[in-house]
FISE-147080 format. One line per field, with one value per residue: x, y, z of N, C-alpha, C in turn; residue in one letter. Coordinates in steps of 0.1 Angstrom, whole numbers. Layout:
n_X = c(X	...)
n_Y = c(Y	...)
n_Z = c(Z	...)
ca_X = c(X	...)
ca_Y = c(Y	...)
ca_Z = c(Z	...)
c_X = c(X	...)
c_Y = c(Y	...)
c_Z = c(Z	...)
aa = c(A	...)
***
This chain:
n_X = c(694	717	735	742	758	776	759	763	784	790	775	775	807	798	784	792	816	804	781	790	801	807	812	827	827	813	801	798	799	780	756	756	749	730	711	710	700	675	661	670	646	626	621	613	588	571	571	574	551	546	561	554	529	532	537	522	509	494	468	471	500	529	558	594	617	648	674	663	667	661	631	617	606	591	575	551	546	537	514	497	499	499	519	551	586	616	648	679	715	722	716	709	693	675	660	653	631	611	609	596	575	556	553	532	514	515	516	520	548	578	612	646	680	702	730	728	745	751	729	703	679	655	664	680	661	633	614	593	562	568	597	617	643	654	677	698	723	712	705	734	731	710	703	701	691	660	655	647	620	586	567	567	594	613	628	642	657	675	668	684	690	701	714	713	741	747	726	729	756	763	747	768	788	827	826	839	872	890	905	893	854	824	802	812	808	800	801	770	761	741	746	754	729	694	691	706	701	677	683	698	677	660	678	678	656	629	602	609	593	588	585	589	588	581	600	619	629	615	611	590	600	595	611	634	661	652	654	684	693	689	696	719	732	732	755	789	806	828	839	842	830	803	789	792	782	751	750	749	728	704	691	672	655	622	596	571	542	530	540	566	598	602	622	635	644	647	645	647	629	631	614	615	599	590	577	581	574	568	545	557	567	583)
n_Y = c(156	165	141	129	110	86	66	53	47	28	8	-2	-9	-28	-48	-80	-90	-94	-80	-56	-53	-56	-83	-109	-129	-162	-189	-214	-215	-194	-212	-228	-211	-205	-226	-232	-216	-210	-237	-234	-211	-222	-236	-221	-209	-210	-191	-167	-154	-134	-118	-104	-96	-75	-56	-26	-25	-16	-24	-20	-12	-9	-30	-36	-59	-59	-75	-101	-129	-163	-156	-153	-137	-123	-140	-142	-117	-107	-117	-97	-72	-51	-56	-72	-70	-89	-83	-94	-96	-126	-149	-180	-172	-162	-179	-193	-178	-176	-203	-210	-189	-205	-225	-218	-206	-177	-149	-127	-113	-101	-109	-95	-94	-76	-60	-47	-23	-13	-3	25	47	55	55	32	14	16	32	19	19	5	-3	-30	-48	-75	-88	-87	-69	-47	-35	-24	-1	21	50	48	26	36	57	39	43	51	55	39	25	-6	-27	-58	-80	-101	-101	-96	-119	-157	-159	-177	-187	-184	-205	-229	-232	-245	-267	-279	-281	-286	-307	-311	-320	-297	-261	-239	-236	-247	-229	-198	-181	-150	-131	-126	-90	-72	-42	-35	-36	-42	-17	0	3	13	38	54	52	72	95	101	117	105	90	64	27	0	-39	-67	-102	-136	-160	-185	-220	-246	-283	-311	-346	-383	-397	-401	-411	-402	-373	-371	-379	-358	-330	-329	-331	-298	-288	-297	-327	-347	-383	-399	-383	-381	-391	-372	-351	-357	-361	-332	-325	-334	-321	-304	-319	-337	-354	-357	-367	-375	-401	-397	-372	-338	-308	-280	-246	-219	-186	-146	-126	-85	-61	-37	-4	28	55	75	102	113	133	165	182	201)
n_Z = c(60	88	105	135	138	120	102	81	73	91	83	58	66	84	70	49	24	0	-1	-1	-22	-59	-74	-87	-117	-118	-127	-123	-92	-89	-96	-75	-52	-64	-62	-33	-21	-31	-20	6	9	4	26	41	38	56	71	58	50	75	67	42	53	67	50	41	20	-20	-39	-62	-69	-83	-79	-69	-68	-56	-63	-58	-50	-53	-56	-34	-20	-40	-54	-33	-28	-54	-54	-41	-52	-84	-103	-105	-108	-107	-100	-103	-102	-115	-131	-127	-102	-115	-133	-108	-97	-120	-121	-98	-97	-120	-105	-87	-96	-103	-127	-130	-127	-136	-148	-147	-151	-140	-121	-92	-85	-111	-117	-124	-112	-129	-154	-161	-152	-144	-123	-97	-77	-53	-34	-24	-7	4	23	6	-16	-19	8	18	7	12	7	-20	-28	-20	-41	-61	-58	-58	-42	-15	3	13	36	41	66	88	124	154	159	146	115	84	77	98	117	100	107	133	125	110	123	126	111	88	84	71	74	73	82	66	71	75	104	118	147	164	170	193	194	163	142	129	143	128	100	107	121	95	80	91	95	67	64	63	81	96	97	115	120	137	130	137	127	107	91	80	74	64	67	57	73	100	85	56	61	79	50	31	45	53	25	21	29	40	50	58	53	78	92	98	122	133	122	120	148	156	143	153	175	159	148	152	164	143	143	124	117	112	111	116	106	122	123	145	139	136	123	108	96	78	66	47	38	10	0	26	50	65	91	104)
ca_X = c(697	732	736	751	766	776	752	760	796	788	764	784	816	790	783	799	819	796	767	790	814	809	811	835	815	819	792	800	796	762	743	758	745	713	702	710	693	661	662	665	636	610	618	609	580	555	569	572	537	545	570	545	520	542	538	506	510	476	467	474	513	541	569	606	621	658	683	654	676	655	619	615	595	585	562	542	543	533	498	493	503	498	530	563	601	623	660	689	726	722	708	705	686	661	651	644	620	605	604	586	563	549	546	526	504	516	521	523	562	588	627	655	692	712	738	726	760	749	715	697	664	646	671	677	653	622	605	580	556	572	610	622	653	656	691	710	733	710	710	742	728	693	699	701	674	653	658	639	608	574	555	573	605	611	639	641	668	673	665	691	689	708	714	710	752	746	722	739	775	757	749	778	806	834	823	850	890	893	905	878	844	816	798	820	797	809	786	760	765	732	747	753	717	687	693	716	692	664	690	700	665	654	685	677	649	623	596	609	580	593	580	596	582	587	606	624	634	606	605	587	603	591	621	653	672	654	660	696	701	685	699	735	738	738	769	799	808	842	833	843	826	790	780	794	770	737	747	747	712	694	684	660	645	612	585	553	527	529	555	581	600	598	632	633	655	641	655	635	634	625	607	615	595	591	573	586	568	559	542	572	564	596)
ca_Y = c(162	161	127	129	94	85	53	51	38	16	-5	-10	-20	-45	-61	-93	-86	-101	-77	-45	-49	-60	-100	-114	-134	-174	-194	-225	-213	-192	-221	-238	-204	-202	-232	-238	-207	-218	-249	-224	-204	-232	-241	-203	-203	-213	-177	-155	-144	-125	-103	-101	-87	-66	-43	-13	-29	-14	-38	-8	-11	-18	-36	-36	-64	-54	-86	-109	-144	-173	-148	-157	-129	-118	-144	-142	-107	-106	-119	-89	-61	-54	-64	-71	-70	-91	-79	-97	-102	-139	-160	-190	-171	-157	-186	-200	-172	-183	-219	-207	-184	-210	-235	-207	-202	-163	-145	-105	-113	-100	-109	-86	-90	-62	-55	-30	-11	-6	-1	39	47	62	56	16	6	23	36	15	26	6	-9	-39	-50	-86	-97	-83	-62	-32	-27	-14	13	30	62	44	21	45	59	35	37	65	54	34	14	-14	-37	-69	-81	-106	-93	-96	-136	-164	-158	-189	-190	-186	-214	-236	-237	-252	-281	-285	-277	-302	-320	-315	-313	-285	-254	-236	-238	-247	-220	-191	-168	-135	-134	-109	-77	-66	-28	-34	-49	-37	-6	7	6	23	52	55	59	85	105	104	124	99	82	47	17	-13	-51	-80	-110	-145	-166	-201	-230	-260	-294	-328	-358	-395	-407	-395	-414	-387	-363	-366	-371	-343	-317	-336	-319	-285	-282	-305	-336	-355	-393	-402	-368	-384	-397	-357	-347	-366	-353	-311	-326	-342	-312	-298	-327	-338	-367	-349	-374	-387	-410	-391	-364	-324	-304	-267	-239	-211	-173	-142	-112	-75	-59	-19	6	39	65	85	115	113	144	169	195	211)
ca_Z = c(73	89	114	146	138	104	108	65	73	101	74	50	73	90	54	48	12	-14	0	-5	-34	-70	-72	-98	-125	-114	-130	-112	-79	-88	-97	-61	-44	-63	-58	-20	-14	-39	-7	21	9	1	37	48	29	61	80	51	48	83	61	33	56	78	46	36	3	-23	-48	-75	-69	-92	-70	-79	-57	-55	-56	-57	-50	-59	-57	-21	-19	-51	-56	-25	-29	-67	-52	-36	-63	-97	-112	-97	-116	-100	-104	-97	-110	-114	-143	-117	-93	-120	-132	-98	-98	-131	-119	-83	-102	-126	-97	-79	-110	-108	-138	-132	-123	-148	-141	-151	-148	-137	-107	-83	-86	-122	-116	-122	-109	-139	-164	-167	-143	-143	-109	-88	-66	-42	-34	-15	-4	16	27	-2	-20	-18	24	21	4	15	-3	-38	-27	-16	-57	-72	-52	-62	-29	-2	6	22	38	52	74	105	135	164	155	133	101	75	81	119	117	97	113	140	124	104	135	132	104	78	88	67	82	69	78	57	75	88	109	127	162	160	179	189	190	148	136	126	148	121	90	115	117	84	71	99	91	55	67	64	92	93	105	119	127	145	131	139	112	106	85	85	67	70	61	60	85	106	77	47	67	73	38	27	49	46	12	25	36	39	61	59	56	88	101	97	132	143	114	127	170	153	139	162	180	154	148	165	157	138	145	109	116	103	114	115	109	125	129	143	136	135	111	109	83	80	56	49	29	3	6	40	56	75	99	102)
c_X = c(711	728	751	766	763	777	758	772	797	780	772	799	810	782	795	802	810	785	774	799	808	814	821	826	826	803	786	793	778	759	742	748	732	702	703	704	674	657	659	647	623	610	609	594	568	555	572	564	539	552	562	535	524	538	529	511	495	479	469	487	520	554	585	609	640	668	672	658	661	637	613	600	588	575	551	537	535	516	487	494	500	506	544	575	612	638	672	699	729	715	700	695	671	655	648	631	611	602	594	571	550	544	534	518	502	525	520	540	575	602	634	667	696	718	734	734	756	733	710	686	660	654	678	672	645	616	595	575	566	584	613	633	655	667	696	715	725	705	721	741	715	689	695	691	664	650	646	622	599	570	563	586	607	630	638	651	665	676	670	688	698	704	714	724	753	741	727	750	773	757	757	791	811	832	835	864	891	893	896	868	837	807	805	803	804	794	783	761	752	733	752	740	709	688	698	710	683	673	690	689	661	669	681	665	628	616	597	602	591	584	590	585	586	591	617	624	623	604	600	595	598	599	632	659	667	661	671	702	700	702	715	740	739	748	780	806	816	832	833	840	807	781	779	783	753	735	742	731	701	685	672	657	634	604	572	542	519	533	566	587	596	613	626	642	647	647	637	638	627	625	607	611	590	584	585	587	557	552	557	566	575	610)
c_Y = c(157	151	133	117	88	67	43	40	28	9	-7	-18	-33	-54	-64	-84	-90	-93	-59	-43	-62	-72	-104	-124	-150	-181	-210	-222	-202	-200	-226	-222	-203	-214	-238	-225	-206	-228	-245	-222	-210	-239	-231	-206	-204	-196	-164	-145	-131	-114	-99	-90	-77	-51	-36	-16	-22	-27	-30	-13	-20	-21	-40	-48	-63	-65	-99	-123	-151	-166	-156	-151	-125	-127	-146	-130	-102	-107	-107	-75	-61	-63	-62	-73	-76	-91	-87	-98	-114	-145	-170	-184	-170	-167	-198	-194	-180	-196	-217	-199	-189	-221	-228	-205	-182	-160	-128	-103	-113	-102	-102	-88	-82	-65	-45	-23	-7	3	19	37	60	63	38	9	17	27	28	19	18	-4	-17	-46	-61	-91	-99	-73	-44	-27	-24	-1	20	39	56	39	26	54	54	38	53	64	52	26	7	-18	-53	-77	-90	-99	-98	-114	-145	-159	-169	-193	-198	-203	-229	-244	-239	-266	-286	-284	-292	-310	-322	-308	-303	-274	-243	-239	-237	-233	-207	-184	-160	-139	-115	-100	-67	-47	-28	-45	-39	-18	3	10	13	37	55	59	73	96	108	116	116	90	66	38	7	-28	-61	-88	-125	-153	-179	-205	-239	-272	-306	-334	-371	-400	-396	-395	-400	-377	-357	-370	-365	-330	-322	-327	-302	-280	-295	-315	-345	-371	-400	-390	-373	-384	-382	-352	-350	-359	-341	-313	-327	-332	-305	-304	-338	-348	-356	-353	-380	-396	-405	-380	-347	-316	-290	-259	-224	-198	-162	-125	-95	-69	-38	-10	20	49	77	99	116	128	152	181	206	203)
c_Z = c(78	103	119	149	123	102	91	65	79	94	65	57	82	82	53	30	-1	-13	-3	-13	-43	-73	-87	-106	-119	-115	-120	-96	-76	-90	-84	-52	-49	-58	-43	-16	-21	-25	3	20	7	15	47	42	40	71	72	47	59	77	55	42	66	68	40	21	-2	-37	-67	-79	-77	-83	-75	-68	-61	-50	-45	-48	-61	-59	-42	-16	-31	-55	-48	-25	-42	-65	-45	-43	-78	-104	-104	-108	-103	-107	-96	-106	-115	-123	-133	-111	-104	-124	-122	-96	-105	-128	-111	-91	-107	-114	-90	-86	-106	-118	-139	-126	-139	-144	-152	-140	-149	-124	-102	-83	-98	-123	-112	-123	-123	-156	-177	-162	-139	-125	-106	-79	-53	-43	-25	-18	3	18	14	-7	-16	-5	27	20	5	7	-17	-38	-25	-34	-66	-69	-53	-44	-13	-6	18	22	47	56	89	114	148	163	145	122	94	79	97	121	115	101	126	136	114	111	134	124	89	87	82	74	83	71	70	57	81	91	120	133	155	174	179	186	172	144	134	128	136	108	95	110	105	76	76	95	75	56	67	76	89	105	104	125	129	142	130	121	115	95	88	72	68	61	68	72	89	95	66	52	73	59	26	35	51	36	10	23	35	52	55	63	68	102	105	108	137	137	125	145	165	152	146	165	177	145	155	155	156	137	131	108	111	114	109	116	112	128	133	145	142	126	114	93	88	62	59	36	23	3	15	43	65	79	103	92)
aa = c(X	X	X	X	X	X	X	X	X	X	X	X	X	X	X	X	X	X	X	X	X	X	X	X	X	X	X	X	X	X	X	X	X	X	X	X	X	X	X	X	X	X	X	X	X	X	X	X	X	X	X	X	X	X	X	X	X	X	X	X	X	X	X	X	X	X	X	X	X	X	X	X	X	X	X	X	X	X	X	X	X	X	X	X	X	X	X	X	X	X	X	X	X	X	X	X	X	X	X	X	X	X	X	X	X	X	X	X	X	X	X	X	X	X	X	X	X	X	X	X	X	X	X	X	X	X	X	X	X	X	X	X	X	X	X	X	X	X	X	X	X	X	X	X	X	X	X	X	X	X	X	X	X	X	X	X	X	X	X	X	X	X	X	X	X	X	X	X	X	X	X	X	X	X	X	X	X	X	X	X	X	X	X	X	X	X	X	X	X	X	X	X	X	X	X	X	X	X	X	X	X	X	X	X	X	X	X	X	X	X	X	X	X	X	X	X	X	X	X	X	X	X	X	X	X	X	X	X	X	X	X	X	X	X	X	X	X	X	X	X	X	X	X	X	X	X	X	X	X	X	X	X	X	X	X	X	X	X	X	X	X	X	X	X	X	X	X	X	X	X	X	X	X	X	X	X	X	X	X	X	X	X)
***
């Protein structure tokens, strides 16, 4: 159907470059991105179920997960489906999958490297009943993603909230001289967010469902001291940046009645899906 507002351009110019252009091969720096996002996601792992159940999953369904990262979802989701294919460009990430899976004692999870730029629905990457997309490369593109999928597609995306960046360059402001942050983050503009994937499906001509559900970061540790130096290694602090380090922290850390502490960051996500062959009245 023809769009009043060409919502298609405004998503990809509000993707950060690594989510809408073809990545230069740098082995070094995937393992640093797979495995700090492996770290994120085992922190996520106590608000993830709300995405998981956000979606009319059947227990028939074959699941493509689309730029898996470390199988954040694919292995919570795998529990609920026949068989899932987790796809990503990344060696690193896949076998975070493979590591998470076996700790998970699931085994209907298959990994497959490919780049979504390279990636054809029915031709090097077979069709699944159903498609998901969580905060990568393939929410620039809906139509393509929308391709792979027999039954439904999905997306999942933060919802007018920090982003893992956002979050972050919080508690790392000011801690190395470099003129560079460790974190950049562009401020979020609630007129570019979620709103703009809604469009984009309903123009495609499809009834797109939406949920808002709560979401965060949560870890215990034994002491203050683990626990800054744990979350120290994140990101980057100048030796004489340390005490700046520890003030950014403080804040989202609280006593848990174990003796120890409780780190938290809290965000919040939206979960958008949509039938393939929906019903259409005109």
């Amino acid at each position: 159907m023809d769009s009043l507002i060409n919502w298609e351009a405004i998503n990809k110019l509000s993707m950060p470059p690594m989510m809408r252009e073809r990545q230069k091969p740098d082995p070094e720096g995937e393992q640093r991105f797979a495995d700090f996002y492996n770290r994120m996601a085992a922190m996520e792992t106590g608000f993830t179920p709300n995405q998981v159940e956000a979606l009319p999953l059947l227990p028939e369904d074959t699941l493509l997960d689309m730029g898996c990262g470390p199988g954040r979802l694919s292995v919570p989701l795998a529990k609920r489906v026949a068989r899932v294919t987790a796809l990503d460009v990344s060696d690193a990430v896949l076998r975070h999958v493979e590591e998470n899976a076996r700790a998970a004692g699931v085994k209907n999870i298959t990994t497959r490297k490919l780049d979504f730029h390279d990636a054809v629905a029915g031709e090097n990457v077979e069709k699944h009943d159903v498609v998901i997309c969580s905060r990568s490369v393939g929410l620039a593109n809906l139509r393509k993603l929308s391709t792979f999928a027999e039954r439904m597609a999905a997306v999942v995306s933060f919802a007018n909230a920090p982003t893992i960046p956002h979050l972050l360059s919080g508690i790392f402001k000011d801690t190395v001289s470099a003129a560079k942050p460790p974190f950049p983050a562009p401020g979020i503009d609630r007129k570019i967010n979620y709103n703009v994937m809604f469009n984009i499906v309903y123009d495609m001509g499809y009834e797109p469902n939406i949920r808002i559900v709560e979401d965060g970061f949560r870890k215990d540790y034994a002491s203050m001291e683990e626990a800054e130096a744990d979350i120290i290694t994140l990101g980057k602090v100048d030796d004489d940046k340390t005490d700046v380090f520890k003030k950014n922290l403080a804040p989202f850390l609280t006593p848990n009645g174990k003796g120890g502490v409780t780190f938290f960051m809290e965000t919040r996500t939206c979960v958008i899906w949509w039938l393939i062959h929906n019903r259409k009245f005109f």
